[in-house]
C-alpha positions as CSV (number, residue, x, y, z in Angstrom):
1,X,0.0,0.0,0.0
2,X,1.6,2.9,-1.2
3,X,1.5,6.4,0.6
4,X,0.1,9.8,-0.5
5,X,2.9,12.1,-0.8
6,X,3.3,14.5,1.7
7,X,2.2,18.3,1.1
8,X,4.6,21.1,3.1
9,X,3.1,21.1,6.5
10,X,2.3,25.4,6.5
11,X,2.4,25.9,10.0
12,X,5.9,24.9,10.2
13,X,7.2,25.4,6.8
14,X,10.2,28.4,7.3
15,X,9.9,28.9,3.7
16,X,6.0,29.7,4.2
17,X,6.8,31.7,7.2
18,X,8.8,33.8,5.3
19,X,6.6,34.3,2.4
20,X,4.4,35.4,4.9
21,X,6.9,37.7,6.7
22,X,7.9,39.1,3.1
23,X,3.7,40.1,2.8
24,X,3.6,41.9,5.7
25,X,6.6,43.7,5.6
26,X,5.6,44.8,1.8
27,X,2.1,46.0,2.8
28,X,3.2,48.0,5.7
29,X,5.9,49.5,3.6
30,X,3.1,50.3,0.9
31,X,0.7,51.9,3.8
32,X,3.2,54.4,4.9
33,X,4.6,54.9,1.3
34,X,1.2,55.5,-0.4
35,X,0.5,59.0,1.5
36,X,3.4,60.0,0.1
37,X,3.0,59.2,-3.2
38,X,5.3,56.0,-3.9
39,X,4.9,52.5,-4.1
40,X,7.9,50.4,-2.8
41,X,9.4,49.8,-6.2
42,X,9.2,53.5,-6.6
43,X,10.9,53.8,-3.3
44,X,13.6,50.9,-3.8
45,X,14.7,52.6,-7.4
46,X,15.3,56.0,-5.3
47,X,17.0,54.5,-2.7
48,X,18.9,52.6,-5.5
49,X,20.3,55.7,-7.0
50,X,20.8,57.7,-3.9
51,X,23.2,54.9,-2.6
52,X,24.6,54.1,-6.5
53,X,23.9,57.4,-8.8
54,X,24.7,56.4,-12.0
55,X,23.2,52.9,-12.8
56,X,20.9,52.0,-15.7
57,X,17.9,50.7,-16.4
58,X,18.8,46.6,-16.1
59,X,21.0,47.2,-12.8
60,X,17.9,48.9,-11.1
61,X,15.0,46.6,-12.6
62,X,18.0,44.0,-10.9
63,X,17.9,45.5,-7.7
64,X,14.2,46.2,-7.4
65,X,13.0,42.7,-8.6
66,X,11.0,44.0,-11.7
67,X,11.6,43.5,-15.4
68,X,13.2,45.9,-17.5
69,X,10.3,46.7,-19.0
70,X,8.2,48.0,-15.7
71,X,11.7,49.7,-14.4
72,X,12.0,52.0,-18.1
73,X,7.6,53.0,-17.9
74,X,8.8,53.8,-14.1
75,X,11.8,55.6,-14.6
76,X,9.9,57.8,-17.2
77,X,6.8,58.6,-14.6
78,X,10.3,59.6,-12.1
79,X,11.9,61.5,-15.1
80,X,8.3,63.4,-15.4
81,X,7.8,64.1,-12.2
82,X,11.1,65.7,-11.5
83,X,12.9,62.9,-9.3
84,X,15.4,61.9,-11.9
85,X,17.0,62.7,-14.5
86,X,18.8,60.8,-17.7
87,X,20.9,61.7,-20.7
88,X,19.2,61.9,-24.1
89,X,22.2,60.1,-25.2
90,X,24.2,57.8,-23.6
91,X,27.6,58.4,-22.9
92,X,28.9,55.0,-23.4
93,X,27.4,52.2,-25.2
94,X,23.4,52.0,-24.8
95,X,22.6,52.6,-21.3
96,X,21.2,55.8,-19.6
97,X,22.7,56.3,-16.5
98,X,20.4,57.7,-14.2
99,X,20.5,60.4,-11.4
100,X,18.1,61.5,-8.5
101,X,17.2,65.4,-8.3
102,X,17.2,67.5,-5.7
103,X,13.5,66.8,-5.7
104,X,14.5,63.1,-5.4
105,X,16.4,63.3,-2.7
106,X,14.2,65.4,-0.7
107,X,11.4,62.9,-1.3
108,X,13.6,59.8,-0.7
109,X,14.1,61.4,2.9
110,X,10.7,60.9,3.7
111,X,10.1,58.1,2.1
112,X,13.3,56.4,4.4
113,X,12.2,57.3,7.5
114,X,8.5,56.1,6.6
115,X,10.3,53.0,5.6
116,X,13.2,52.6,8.3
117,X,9.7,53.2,11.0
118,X,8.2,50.3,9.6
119,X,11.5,48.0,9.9
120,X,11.7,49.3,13.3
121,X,8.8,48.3,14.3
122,X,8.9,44.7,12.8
123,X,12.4,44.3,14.6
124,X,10.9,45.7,17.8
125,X,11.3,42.7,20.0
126,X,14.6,41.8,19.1
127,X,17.8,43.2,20.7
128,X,21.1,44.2,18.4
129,X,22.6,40.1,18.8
130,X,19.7,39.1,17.8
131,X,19.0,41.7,14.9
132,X,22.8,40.2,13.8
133,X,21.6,37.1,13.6
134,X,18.6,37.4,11.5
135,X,20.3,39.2,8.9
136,X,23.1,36.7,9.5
137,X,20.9,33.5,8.6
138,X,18.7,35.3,6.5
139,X,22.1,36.2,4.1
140,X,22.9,32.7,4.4
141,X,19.3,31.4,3.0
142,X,20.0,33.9,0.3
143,X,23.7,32.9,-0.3
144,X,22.1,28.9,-0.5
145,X,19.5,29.7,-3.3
146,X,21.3,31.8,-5.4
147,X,24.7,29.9,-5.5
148,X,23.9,28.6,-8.9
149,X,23.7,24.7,-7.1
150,X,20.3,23.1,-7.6
């Protein structure tokens, strides 16, 4: 008599957990961004550039988890609005490199310390050795997945 196969058992699956975690932290980070007019992407390209000015299109779809495609319509609704700015012609090969405005920055500001309350308060209960350690193993889960071993 054979066995079913066994499902992930959710309510102690990590990998559930922190799909779950992930959620939570993205829809507080879109409640306290959304009053000021960003979404987190939004936010994460800003931050992007304020911490690396100069990167293009593919290095911050990359770093914001979105296709290239959604990162070029969102860098033109920034370039509208007066957050960034880009070349009409690139300098070197085909890529724009992309800079925040003064308007950028002054918006980023808010928008990090609307962010950096919301990490606060989801790191609350934990004291610096343990805040260490989370980002610790959590590097580590990402440094297992994305080794390139399957």
């Amino acid at each position: 008599m054979s066995q079913e196969p066994r499902g992930v058992e959710l309510g102690t699956s990590l990998g559930y957990l922190l799909k779950e975690a992930s959620s939570a932290l993205r829809a507080s980070m879109e409640a306290v961004l959304r009053p000021l007019g960003m979404t987190v992407t939004h936010y994460s390209c800003l931050e992007l550039l304020a911490q690396r000015p100069g990167l293009s299109n593919s290095d911050l779809a990359r770093g914001t988890f979105v296709s290239r495609q959604s990162m070029n319509v969102l860098l033109l609704a920034l370039e509208r609005d007066g957050f960034v700015t880009r070349p009409d012609k690139a300098p070197v090969g085909k890529a724009l490199p992309t800079q925040l405005t003064a308007l950028g920055r002054s918006r980023l500001a808010s928008a990090s310390a609307a962010v950096r309350a919301v990490e606060e308060r989801m790191l609350g209960a934990l004291d610096d050795a343990s805040r260490l350690e989370a980002r610790r193993i959590l590097s580590g889960f990402v440094t297992s997945l994305t080794s390139g071993d399957t």
